[in-house]
C-alpha angles and dihedrals in degrees: 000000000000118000094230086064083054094087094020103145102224095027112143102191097149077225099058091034092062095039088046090048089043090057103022099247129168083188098212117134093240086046088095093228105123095187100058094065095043105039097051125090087342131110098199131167107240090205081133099039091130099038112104123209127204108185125183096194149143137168115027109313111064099026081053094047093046099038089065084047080064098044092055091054107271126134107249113198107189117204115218133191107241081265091051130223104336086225088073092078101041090104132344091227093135118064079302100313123099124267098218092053091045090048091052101034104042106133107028142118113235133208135164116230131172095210084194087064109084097222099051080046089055087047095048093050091049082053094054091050081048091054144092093191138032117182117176129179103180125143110286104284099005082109088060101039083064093052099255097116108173098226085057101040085046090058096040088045106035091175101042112111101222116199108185102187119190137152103248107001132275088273138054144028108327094034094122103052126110132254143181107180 
């Protein structure tokens, strides 16, 4: 079975209906059940069962990176903008969701933050503190601009694996391209 019917709200495979039913699982990606998505359908290593992954992501490259961490067995958390990704609506392929969001982000736990607003910003933090991973791919400074700077969150956070992902670096000339792979 794909893995992107894995956490398919409606789908009536006899197989995901009595796992669903056996854990409890709506089995949608925003349902905030990490195990549905991953253990259906799915023979993963679980090498990385007890790692949690914050990941502040869009696009490919950090919804790729941290995809793999899931599929090893790590909880993923992504963190949305109140619109979402913007790849969910690409296409509406699978059971009206994108296939290209379904094939980067099955697996993961999903929830909707607005990191400008000072209480998300409090959770997120507190999220971070909780985690093993943090991956970002956010434009060159925007980081910064909400107040996460990785030199500070490295020395809040002195444990935390930061994995800061962009195109052309945060300096020089072509920081500011754009860039998908």
């Amino acid at each position: 079975m794909p893995v992107g019917q894995a956490f398919e709200h409606g789908n009536s495979d006899p197989e995901i209906l009595r796992y669903r039913e056996s854990r409890k699982c709506s089995g949608r990606l925003d349902s905030m059940v990490p195990t549905c998505a991953t253990r259906i359908g799915v023979d993963p290593m679980n090498d990385l069962e007890r790692i949690t992954v914050i990941a502040l992501e869009q696009a490919v490259a950090a919804p790729y990176v941290s995809g793999r961490l899931a599929e090893a067995g790590a909880r993923v958390i992504k963190i949305e903008r109140a619109e979402g990704d913007f790849a969910r609506h690409y296409d509406q392929l699978v059971r009206g969701q994108s296939a290209y969001f379904v094939w980067l982000n099955a697996g993961k736990e999903s929830v909707t933050l607005n990191l400008k607003d000072s209480n998300d910003a409090a959770l997120f933090r507190n999220m971070l503190g909780a985690a093993d991973v943090f991956i970002q791919n956010l434009a060159p400074g925007a980081l910064n601009r909400l107040g996460f700077e990785p030199e500070q969150l490295t020395r809040d956070f002195p444990g935390l694996v930061i994995c800061s992902i962009s195109g052309y670096g945060e300096t020089g000339p072509y920081r500011t391209q754009k860039a998908y792979d």
